[in-house]
C-alpha positions in Angstrom: 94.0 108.2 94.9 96.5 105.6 95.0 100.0 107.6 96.6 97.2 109.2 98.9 95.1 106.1 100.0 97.1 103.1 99.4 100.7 104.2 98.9 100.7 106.7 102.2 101.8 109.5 100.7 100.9 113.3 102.2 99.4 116.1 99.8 102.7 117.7 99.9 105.1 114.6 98.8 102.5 114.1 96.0 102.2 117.6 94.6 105.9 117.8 94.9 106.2 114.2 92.9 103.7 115.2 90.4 104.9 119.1 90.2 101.1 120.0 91.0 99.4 122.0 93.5 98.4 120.8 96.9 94.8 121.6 96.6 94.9 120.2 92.9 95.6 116.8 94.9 93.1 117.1 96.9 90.6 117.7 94.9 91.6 115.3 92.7 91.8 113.0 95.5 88.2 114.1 96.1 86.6 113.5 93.1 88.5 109.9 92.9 86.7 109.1 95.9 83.4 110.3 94.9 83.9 108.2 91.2 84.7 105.5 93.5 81.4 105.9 95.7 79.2 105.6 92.6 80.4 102.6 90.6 80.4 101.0 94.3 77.1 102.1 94.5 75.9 100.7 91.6 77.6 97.2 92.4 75.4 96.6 95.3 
């Protein structure tokens, strides 16, 4: 979540950074953002 969203980082600089699969970032990325929508959720 953070290279993607904060950092600027593509899908392809991460996967090659983490030596992972493009789509494994973004799902990953995904499902951070989903985590994120719930505990924001339940803040407010």
């Amino acid at each position: 979540f953070n290279m993607f969203v904060i950092d600027g980082y593509s899908h392809k600089e991460i996967s090659d950074y983490l030596n992972i699969n493009e789509n494994t970032s973004k799902s990953q990325l995904f499902k951070a953002r989903k985590q994120l929508q719930v505990w924001l959720k339940n803040w407010f």
